[in-house]
Backbone as ProteinMPNN parsed JSONL, in Angstrom:
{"seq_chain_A": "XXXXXXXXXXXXXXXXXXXXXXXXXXXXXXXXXXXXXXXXXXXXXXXXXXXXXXXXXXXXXXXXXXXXXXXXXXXXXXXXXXXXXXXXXX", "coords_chain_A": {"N_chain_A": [[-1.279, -7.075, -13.396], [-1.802, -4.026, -11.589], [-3.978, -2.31, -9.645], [-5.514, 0.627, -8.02], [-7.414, 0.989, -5.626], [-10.457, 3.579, -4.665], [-10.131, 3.837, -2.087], [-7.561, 3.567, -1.492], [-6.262, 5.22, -2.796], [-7.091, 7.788, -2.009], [-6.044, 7.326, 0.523], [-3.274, 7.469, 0.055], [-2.752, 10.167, -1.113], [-3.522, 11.52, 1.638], [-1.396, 10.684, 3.08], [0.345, 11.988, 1.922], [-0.187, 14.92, 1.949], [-0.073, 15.067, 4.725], [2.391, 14.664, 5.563], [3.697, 16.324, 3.869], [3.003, 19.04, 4.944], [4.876, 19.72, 6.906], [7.774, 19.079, 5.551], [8.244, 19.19, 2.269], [9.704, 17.747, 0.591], [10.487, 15.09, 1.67], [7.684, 14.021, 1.595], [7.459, 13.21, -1.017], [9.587, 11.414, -1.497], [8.864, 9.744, -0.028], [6.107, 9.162, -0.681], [7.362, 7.821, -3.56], [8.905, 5.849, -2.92], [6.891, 4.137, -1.744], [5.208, 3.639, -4.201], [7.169, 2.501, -5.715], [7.518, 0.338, -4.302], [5.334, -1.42, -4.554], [4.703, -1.558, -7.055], [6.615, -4.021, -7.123], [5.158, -5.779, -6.364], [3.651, -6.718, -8.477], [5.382, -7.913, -9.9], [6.241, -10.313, -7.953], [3.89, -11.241, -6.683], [3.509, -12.789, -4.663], [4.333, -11.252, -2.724], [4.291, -10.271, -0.07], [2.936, -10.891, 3.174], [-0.033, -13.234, 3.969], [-3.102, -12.516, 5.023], [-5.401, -14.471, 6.855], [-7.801, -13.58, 7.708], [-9.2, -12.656, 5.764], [-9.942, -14.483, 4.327], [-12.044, -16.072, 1.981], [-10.762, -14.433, 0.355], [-7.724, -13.715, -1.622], [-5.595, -11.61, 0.538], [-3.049, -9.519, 1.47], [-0.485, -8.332, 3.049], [2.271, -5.666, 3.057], [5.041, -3.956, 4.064], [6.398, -1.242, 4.063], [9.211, 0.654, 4.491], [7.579, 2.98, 6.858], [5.494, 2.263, 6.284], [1.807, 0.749, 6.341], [0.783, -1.757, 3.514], [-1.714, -2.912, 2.115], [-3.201, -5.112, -0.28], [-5.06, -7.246, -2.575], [-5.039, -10.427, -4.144], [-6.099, -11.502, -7.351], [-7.086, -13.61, -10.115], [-6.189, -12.291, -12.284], [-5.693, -9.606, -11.451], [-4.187, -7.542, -9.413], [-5.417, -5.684, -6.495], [-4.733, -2.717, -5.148], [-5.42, -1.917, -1.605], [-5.556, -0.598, 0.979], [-3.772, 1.655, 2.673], [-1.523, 2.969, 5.033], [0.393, 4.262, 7.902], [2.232, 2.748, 9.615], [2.477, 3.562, 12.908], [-0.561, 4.204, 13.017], [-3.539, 3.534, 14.724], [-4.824, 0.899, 13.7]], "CA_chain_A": [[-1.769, -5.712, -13.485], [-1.981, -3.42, -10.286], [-5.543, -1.382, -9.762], [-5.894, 1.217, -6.707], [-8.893, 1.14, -5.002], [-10.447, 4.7, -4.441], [-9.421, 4.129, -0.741], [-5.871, 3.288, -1.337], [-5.834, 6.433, -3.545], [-7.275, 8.506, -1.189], [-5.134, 7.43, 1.505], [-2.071, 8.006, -0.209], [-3.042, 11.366, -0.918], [-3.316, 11.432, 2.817], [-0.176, 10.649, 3.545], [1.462, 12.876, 0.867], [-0.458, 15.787, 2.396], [-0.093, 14.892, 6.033], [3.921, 14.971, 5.11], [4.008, 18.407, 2.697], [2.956, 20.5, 5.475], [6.022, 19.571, 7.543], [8.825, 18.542, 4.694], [7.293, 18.0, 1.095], [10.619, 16.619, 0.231], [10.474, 14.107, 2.387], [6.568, 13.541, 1.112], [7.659, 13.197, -2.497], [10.656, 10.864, -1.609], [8.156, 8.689, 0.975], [5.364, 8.587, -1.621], [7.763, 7.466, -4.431], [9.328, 4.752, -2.516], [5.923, 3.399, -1.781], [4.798, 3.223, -5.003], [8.174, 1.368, -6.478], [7.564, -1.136, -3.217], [3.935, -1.861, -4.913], [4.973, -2.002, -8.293], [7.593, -5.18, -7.13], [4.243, -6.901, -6.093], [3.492, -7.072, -9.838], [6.941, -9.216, -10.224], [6.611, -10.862, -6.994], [2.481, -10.959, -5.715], [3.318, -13.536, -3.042], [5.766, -10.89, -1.353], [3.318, -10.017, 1.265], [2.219, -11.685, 4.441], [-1.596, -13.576, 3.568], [-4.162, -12.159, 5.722], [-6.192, -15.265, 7.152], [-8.811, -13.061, 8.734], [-10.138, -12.054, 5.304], [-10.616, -16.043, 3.255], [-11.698, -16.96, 0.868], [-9.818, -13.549, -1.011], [-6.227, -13.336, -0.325], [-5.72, -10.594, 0.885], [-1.616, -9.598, 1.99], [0.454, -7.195, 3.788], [3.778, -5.652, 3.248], [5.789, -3.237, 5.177], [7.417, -0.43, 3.257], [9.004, 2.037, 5.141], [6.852, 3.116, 8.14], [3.447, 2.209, 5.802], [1.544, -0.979, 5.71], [0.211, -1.745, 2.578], [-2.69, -4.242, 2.227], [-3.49, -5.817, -1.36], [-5.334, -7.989, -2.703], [-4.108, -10.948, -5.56], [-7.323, -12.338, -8.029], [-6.693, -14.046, -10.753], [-5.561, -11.587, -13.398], [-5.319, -8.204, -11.086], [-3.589, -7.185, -7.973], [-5.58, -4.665, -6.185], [-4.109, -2.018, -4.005], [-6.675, -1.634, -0.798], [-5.199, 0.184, 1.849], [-2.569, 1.689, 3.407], [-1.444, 3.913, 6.29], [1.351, 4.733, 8.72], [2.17, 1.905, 11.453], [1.703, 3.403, 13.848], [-1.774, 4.373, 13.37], [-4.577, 2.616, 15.023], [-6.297, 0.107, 12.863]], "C_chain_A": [[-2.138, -5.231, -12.087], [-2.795, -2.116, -10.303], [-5.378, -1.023, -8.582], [-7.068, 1.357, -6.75], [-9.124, 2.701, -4.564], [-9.795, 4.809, -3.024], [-8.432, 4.069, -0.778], [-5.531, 5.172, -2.021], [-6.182, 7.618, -2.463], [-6.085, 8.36, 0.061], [-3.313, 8.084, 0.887], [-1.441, 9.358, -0.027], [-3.204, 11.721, 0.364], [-2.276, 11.784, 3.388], [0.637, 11.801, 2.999], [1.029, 14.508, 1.688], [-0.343, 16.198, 3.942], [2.046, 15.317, 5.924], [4.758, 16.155, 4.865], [4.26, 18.982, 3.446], [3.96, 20.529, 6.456], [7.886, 19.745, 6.541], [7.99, 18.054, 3.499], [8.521, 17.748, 0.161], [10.77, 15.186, 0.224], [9.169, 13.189, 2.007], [6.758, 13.015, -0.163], [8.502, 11.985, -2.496], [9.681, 9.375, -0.899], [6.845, 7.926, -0.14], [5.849, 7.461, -2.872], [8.163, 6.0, -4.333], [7.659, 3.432, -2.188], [5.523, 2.789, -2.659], [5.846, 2.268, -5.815], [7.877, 0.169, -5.582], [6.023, -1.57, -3.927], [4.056, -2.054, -6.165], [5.801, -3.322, -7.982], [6.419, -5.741, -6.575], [3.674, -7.573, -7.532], [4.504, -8.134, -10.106], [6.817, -10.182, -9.458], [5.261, -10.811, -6.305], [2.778, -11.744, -4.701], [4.137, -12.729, -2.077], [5.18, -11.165, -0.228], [2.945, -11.043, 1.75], [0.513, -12.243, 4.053], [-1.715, -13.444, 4.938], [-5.369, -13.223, 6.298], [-7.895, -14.721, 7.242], [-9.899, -12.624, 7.043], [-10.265, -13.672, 4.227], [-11.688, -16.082, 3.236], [-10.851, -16.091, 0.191], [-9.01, -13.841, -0.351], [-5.695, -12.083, -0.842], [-4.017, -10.646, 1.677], [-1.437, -8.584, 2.198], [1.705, -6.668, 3.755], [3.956, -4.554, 3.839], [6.651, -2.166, 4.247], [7.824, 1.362, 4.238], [8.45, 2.129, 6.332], [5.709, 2.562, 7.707], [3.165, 0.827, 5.79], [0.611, -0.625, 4.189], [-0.571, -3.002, 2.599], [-3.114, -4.462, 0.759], [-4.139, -6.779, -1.566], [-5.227, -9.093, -4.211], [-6.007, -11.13, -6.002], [-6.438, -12.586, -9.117], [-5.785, -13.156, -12.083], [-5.196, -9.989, -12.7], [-4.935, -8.01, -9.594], [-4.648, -5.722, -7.393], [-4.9, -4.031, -4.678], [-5.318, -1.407, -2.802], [-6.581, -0.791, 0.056], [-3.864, 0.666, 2.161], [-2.12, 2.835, 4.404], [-0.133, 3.442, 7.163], [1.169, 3.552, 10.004], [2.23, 1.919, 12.247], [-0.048, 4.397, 14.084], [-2.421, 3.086, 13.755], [-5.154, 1.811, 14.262], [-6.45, -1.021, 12.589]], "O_chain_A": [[-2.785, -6.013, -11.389], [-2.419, -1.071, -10.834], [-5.1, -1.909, -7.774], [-7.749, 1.768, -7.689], [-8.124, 3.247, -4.098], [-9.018, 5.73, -2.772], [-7.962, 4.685, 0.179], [-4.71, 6.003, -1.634], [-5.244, 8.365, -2.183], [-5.367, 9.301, 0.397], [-2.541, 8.921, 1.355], [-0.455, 9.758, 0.592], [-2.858, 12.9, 0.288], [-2.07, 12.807, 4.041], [1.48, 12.423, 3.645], [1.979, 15.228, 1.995], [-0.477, 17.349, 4.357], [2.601, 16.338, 6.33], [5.784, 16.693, 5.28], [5.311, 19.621, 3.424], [3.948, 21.619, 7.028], [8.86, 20.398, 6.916], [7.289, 17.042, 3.467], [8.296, 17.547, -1.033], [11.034, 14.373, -0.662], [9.256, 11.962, 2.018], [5.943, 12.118, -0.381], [8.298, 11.291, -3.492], [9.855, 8.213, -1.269], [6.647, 6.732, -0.364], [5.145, 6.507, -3.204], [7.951, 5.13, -5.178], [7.582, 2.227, -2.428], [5.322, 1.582, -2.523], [5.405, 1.349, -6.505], [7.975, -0.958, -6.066], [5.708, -2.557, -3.262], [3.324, -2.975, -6.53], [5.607, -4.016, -8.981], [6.898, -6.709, -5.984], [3.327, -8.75, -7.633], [4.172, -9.225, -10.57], [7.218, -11.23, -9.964], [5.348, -10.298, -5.189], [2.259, -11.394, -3.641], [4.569, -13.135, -0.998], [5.45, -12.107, 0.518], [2.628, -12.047, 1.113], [-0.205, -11.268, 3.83], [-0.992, -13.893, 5.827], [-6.481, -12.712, 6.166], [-8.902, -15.349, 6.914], [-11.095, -12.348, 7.134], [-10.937, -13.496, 3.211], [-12.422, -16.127, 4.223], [-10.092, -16.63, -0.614], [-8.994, -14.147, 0.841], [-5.445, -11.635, -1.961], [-3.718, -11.622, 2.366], [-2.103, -7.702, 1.655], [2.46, -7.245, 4.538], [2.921, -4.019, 4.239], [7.695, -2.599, 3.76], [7.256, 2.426, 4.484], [8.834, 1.236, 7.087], [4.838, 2.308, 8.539], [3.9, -0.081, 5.403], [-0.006, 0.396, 3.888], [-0.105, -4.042, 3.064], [-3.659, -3.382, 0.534], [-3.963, -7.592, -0.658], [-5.336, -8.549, -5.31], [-6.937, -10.946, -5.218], [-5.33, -12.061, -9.236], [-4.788, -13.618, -12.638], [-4.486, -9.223, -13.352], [-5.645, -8.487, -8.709], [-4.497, -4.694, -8.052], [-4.663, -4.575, -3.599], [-6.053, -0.482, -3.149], [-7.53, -0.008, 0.097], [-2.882, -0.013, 1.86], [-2.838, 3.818, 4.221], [0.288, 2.29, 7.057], [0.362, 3.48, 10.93], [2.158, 0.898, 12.93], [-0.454, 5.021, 15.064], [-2.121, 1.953, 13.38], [-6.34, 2.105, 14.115], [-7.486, -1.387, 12.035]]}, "name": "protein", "num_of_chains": 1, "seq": "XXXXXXXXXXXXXXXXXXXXXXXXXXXXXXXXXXXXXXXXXXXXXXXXXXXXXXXXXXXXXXXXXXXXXXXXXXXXXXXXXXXXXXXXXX"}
């Protein structure tokens, strides 16, 4: 099962709006693809890179597109934690 965290949700919305006001084709098509690349963590939770820096959770990284996405596995739920544009700062 895959749960967004208010920050992941917020950011998204971020992105989708940061996008619109240029091309909200391109926002619609960028958002969509994100969310199918986060649904295949449900099939596949080990895709992502483990995050050392945050143990004992594990905590992973994948790459979709220009966005990172950061997740985290627990035993019965995947949560979605962050995500943002690579090349922002963070």
């Amino acid at each position: 099962m895959i749960k967004w965290t208010t920050s992941a949700e917020r950011d998204i919305v971020k992105v989708y709006d940061f996008l619109a006001r240029s091309n909200p084709k391109v926002a619609v098509i960028t958002i969509k693809l994100m969310i199918e690349g986060i649904e295949k963590i449900d099939a596949f939770p080990q895709l992502g890179i483990k995050l050392d820096d945050f143990k004992p959770r594990e905590v992973r990284r994948i790459i979709i597109g220009d966005y990172e996405i950061r997740y985290e596995l627990t035993k019965n739920t995947i949560f979605v934690l962050r995500l943002w544009h690579s090349r922002e700062d963070r």
